[in-house]
N, C-alpha and C positions, 0 to 999 in steps of 0.2 A: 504494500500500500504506500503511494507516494504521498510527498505533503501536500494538505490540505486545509481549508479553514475548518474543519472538522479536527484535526490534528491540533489545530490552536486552543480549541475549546477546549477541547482536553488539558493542555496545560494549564491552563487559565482552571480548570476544575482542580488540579493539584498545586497551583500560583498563589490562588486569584487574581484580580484582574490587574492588583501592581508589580504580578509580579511576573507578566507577559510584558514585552514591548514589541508591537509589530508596526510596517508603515513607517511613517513619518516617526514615527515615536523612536524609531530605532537607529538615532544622528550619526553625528562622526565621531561622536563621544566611545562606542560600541563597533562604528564601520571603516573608519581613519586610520590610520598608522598615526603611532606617534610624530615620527617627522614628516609626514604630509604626503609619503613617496606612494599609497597606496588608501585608493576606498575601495572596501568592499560590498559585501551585499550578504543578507540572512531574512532566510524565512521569518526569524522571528527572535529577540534577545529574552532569554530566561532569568528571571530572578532569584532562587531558594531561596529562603530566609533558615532552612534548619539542613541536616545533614539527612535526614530522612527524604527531605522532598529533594535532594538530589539523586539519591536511589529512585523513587518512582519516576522522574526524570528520563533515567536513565535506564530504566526499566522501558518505557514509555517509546523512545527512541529505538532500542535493541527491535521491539515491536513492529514500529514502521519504517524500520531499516534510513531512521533519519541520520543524516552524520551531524558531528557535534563537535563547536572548538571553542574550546578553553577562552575564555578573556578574566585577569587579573586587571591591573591598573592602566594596563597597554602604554603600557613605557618604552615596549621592545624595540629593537633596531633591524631587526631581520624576515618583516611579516610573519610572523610565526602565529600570530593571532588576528589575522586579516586574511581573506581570499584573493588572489591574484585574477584579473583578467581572464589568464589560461585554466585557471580552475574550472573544472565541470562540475564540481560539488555546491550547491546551495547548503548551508548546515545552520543549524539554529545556534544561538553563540550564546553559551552557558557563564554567563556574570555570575560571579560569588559575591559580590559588592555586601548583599546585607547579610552574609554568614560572615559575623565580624565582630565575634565575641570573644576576651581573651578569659581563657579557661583558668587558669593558673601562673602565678608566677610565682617559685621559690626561692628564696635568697638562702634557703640552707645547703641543696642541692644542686643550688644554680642553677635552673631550668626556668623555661618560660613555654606553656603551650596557649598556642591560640588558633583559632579557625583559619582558616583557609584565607577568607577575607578582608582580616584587620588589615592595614594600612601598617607599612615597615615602622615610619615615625613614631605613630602611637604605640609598639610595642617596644621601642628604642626611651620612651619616655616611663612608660611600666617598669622596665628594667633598671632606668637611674631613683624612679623613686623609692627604690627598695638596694640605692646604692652598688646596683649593679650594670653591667655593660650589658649591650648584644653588638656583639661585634659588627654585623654586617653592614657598612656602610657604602653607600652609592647618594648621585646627585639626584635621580628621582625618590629619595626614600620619603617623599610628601606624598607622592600618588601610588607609588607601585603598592602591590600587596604580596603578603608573604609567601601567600601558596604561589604565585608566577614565582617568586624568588626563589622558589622547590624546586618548581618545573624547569626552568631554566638554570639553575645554580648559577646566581648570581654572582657575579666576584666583587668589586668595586676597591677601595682605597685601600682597605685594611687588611688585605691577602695573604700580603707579606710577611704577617703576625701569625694573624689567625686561621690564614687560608680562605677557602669560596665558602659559596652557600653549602655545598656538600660535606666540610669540613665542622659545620657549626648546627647541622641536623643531627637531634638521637630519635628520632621516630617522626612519623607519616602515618596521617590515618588519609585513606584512600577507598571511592567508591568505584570500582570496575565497572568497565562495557557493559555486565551486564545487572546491573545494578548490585551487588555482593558488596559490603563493606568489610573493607580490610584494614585494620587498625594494627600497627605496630609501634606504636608509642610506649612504653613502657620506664620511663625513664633511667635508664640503664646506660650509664657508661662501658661497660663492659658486658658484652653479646655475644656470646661464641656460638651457638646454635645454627649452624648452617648458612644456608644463603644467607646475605645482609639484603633482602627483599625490598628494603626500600631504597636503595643505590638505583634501584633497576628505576623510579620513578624523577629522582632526582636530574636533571638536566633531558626528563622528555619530551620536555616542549609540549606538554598533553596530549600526547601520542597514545598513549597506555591507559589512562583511566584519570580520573577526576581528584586532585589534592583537595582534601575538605579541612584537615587540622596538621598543625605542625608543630616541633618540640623540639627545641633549642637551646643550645648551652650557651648557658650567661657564667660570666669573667669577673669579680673583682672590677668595681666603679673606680678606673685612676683616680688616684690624689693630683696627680703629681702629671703635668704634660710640660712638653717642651718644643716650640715649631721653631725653626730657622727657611729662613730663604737664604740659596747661596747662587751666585755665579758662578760659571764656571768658562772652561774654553771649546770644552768639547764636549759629545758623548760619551765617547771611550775616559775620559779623564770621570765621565759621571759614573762610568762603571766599576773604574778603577776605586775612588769615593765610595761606593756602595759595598764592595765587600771590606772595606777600613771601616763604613760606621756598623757592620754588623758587628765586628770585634769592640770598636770603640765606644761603641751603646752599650755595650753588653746587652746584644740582640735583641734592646728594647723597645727599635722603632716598628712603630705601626705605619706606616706610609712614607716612600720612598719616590715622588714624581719626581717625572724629568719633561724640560718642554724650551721646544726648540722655541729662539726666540723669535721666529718668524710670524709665530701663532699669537703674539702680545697684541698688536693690534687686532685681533678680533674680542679680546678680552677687554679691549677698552671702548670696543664700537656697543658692548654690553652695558660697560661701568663705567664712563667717559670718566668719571671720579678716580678712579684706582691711581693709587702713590705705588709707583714701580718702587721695589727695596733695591732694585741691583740692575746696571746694562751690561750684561755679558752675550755670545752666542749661544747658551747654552744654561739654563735656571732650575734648581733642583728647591724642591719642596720636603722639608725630612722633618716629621713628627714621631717625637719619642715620648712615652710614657709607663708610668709606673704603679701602682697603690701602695707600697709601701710606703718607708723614711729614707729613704735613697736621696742623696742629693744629686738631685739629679742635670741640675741647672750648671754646677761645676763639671762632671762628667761631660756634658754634652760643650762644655767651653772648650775645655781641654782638649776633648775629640776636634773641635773647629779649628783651633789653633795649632796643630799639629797637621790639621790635613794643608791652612794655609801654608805656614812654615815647607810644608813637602810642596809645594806649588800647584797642589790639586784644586785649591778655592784661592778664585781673584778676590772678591768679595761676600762679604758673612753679614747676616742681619738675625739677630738671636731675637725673637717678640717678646719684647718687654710687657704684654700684658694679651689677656683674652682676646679685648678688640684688634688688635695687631696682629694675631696670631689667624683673625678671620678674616682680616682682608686679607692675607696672604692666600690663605685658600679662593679668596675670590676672585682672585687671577685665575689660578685652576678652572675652577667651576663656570667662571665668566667666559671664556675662549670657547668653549663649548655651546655656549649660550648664543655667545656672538655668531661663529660658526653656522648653528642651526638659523640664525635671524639672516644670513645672507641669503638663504634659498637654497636650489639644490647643489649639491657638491659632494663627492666622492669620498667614502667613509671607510674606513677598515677598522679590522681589532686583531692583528698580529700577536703572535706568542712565537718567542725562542728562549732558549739558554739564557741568562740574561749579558754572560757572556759576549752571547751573539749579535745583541742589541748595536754595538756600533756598527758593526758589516752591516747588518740588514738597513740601519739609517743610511748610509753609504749608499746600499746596493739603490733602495730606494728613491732616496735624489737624485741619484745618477740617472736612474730609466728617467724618471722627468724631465727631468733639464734636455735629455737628448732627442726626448719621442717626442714631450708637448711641454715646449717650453713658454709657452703664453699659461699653462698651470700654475697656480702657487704651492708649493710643500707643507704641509703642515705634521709636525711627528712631534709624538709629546704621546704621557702616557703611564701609566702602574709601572716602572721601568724594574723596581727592588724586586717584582714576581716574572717578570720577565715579558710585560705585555706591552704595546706599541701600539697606539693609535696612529698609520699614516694615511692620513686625510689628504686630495687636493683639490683645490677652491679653482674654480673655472673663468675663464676670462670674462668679463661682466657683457663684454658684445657677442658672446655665444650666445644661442636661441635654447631653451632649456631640452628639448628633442636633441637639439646635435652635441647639447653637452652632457646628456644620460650614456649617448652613446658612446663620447668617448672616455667614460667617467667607466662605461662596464671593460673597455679596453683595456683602461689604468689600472683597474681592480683584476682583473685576468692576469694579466702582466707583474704587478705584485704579490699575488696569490703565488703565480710559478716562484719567485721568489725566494720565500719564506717558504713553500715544500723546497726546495733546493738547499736549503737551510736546514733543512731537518724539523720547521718549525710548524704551526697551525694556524689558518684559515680564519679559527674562528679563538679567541681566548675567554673572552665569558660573554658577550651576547647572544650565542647561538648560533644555527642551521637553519631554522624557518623555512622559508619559502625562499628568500632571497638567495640563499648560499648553498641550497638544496641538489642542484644539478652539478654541481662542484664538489660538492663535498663528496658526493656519491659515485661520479667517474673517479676519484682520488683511492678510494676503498681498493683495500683489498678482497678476493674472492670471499677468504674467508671471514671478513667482518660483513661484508657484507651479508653471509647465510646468517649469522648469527644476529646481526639487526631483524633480518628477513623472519628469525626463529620469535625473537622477542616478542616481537608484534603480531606474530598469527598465534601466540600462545595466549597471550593476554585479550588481543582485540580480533577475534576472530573473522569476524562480518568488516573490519576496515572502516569502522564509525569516528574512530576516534582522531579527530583534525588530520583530516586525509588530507596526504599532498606537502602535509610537514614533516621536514628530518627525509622520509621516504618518499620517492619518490612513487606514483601510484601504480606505476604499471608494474612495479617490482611486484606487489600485491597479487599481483594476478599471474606470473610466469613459471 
């Protein structure tokens, strides 16, 4: 049975009526990509309010062989929660927005569980009021919600430390294909029992079934933070610097950027306000923190002083106070901002060694400069985990068609790259739809059978956000 407005009633019989969207009612809020590069299209946007009426949902679906794709905050950068054009699938887009309850938070245990669809923020502020951290930090953590942050394994600033979102999950409750709820939350540091079952759900991009609840380890609320901006001369000199403050921290930094200075001007077309701390080619952002009595403010001088003295840092700017320590990061966060406010332009999320980080900047400017040099460069990026944003910004009298076109060139071209490099494609945004035919000529045989085994185990019928991570005809050969 295909969809229907018989098919809606029904939902709306297990919704009500707020908690259908169809029509006009279902904007770009739910049909948009976050950066504007794609609208989609759905039968119809779902609302649960509890974890039961995602099971009948999805009970409900399995039924009329609807397909069904995940939306969290839609923050994503890789349609992974948007229909492409080339899609044949219409799928109803199952919002968790109001399953947004946080269940628990313990400061004995350190754990925090919450629904599917609290918002990151709110549960980053649960955590400080009970004097504790959740590590996961990224620039949308106002909109995103947690369970995308499952689905996706998040990474964002704090990697370095703590690692991704997969690093900082101890359980997943999960409603399968066919409506089955699967809960493995248990708050359990230590799980030897076989498969670790929820690995398999973490970074699926909701491929495999529905995240309803998630259960998170919380850290000790620093006392004690420390930011610097530094100049420097180079990349490699930034690398060099990076394995000196892991020793010189005493391996206490939480975030380790690096950003080319070419990219300042988009952070000021953001902040027109921002007081640069340093003019060098090359600006390193390094936050260290603590919760003990650790002085830590000398440690981190010393370390400065030692790296200028070896001639790794031109100039050092230690933040003498909270507010200083934020505008610093608003150079960060602002470039990005700016970035997206110029329109379209050519996006990556590279992963190497971090090692490798200078060759690849290298390799990277170089194909520029030589293929299309009316391009801008933009590389900056989580550089202490080894991740690389290289961005290029397109000449302003391109037509936006001929500069998608040679913006997929660019991205083809630095994809070979970074596999030449030994490196990845994608570092914590994902495969989605954007990166989906790439990613999947790259496989090998054998990963590929074993994606191909995942997926017909779990999602039998091919319901679940068909068209992402796999490609569809794989499904069927």
């Amino acid at each position: 049975m295909g969809p229907s407005t018989a098919s809606l009633d029904d939902f709306r019989a297990i919704l009500g009526p707020a908690g259908v969207l169809a029509g006009t009612e279902a904007g770009d809020r739910y049909l948009r990509d976050w950066a504007g590069d794609y609208r989609g299209r759905a039968l119809a946007v779902l609302r649960p309010k509890s974890v039961a009426e995602v099971q009948a949902v999805m009970c409900l679906c399995r039924d009329r062989q609807l397909p069904v794709m995940p939306i969290g905050g839609n923050t994503g950068l890789v349609a992974g929660a948007v229909v492409r054009r080339d899609d044949t699938a219409t799928p109803v887009i199952l919002s968790l927005e109001r399953l947004n309850r946080i269940r628990e938070v313990n400061p004995v245990d350190f754990t925090l569980r919450a629904d599917a669809g609290c918002i990151l923020q709110t549960l980053k502020e649960a955590a400080e009021a009970v004097d504790c951290l959740l590590p996961l930090s990224l620039g949308a953590q106002g909109s995103c919600q947690v369970g995308g942050n499952a689905a996706t394994n998040a990474g964002g600033v704090n990697v370095l430390r703590y690692g991704m979102a997969r690093d900082l999950i101890l359980g997943l409750e999960v409603v399968l294909p066919d409506g089955t709820l699967w809960s493995g939350m248990s708050g359990l540091r230590k799980d030897n029992r076989g498969y670790d079952l929820k690995q398999l759900f973490i970074g699926s991009e909701g491929t495999l079934g529905i995240i309803t609840g998630v259960e998170m380890k919380l850290v000790p609320r620093p006392a004690r933070i420390e930011t610097a901006y530094l100049g420097l001369a180079s990349f490699a000199d930034a690398i060099t610097l990076l394995a000196r403050a892991r020793h010189g921290c005493a391996d206490l930094m939480t975030a380790f950027e690096v950003i080319g200075a070419e990219c300042i001007p988009y952070a000021r077309s953001a902040h027109p306000d921002l007081a640069l701390p340093v003019t060098a080619p090359v600006h390193v952002l390094i936050e260290v923190s603590c919760s003990g009595a650790l002085d830590l403010r000398s440690m981190v001088e010393s370390f400065l002083a030692e790296a200028m003295e070896a001639g790794l840092v031109g100039e050092a700017v230690l933040a003498a106070s909270e507010a200083q320590a934020r505008a610093f990061w608003r150079i960060r966060e602002g470039l990005v901002e700016g970035q997206m406010r110029s329109g379209y332009h050519m996006r990556t999320d590279l992963s190497v060694r971090p090692s490798r980080i200078p060759a690849l900047v290298d390799a990277a400017r170089g194909y520029l400069a030589a293929n299309h040099p009316d391009w801008t460069a933009q590389a900056y990026g989580h550089a202490g985990d080894g991740n690389l944003h290289f961005n290029a910004m397109p000449p302003a009298t391109l037509d936006e068609a001929a500069a998608r076109a040679t913006g997929l060139a660019i991205e083809t071209a630095l994809f070979a790259i970074v596999t030449e490099a030994g490196g990845s494609i994608s570092a914590e945004h994902g495969i989605g739809r954007t990166r989906r035919d790439r990613f999947w000529t790259g496989l090998a045989p054998v990963d590929k059978r074993m994606f191909v085994a995942i997926k017909t185990g779990l999602d039998p019928d091919g319901l679940m956000n068909p068209g992402c991570v796999i490609p569809r005809e794989e499904m069927t050969a």
